[in-house]
N, C-alpha and C positions, 0 to 999 in steps of 0.2 A: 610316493610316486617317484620313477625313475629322473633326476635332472635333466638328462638325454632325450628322451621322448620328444617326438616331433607331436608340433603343435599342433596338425593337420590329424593327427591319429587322435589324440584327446578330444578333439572337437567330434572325430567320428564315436570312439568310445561314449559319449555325451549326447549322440543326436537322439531326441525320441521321435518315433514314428508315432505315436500314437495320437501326435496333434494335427495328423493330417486329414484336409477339407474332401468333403464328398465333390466329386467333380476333379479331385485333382489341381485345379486353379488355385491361380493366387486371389488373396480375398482381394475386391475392388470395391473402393468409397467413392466413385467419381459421382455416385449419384444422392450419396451423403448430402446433406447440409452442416456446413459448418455451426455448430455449436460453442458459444462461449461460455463456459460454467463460473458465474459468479455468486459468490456467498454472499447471501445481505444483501442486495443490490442497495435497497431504501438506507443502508445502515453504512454505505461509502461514502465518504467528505472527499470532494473536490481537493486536489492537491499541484502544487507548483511542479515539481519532481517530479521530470517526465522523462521516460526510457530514453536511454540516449544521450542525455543533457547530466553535462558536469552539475555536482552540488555545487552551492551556491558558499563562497567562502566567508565575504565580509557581511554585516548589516546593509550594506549600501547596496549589493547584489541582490538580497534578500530582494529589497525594496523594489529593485527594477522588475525584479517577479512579480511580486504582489501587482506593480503595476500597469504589467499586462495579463494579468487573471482578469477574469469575469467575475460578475457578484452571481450570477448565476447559478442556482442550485448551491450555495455556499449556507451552510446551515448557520443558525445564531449560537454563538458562547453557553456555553454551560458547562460550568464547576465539577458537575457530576459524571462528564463523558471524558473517555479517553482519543489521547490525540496523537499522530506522531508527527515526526517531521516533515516538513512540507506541506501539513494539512492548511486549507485556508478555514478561517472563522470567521463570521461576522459579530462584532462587538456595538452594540446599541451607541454606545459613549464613544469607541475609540475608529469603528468602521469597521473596514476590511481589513485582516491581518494574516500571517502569515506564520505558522511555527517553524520559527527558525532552530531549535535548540530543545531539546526533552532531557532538560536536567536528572529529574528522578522520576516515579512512576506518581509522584503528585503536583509537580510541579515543570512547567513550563514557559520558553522566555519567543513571546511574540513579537513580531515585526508590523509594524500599522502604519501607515503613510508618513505619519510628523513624528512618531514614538517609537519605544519596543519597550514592551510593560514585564512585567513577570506574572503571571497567570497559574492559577490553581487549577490541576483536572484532577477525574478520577476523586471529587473530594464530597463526601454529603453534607450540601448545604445546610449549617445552622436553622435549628425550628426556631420560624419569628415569636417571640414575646407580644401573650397575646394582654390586654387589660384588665 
């Protein structure tokens, strides 16, 4: 292609007609409903990290998050599921927690009201030793 060539001629060079609507209009959504496509809905964990909002730098920030989350729809700990950052947990022993930190794809470090534990995901739980 020429360097020279104006950018108005390439765009015509490029237009196709052949995507044109019966009726000549432009298409109109006004009578659309808005749609939001979410994958898994049942398979999303509540998270601190909200559009908009700086990440959270220290533990101590962490914490002020966690402590205006909701326990609300906040699923319980499990070894075997994966987690990212800002997901909240609920821990039997430790409460409501916060991942603060996804070290590796098996290991992450939670934030929980009085602690921040280090937590295993992504991990299959040991078979119990039966008698």
């Amino acid at each position: 292609m020429a360097k020279d060539m104006d950018k108005d001629q390439l765009m015509e060079d490029y237009e196709d007609d052949s995507l044109d609507f019966e009726g000549g209009g432009d298409l109109d959504f006004e009578d659309e409903e808005e749609e939001i496509l979410i994958e898994d809905e049942e398979d999303m964990i509540p998270s601190v990290l909200l559009k908009g909002t700086p990440k959270p730098k220290t533990e101590e920030d962490w914490r002020v998050r966690l402590m205006e989350a909701s326990r609300e729809g906040v699923p319980e700990y499990n070894m075997s599921d994966s987690y990212k950052e800002g997901d909240l947990i609920w821990h039997p022993v430790f409460g409501l927690g916060v991942v603060s930190n996804v070290i590796t794809s098996r290991k992450m470090e939670v934030v929980y009201e009085n602690s921040k534990k280090l937590m295993a995901m992504n991990v299959t739980p040991p078979a119990s030793k039966t008698s």
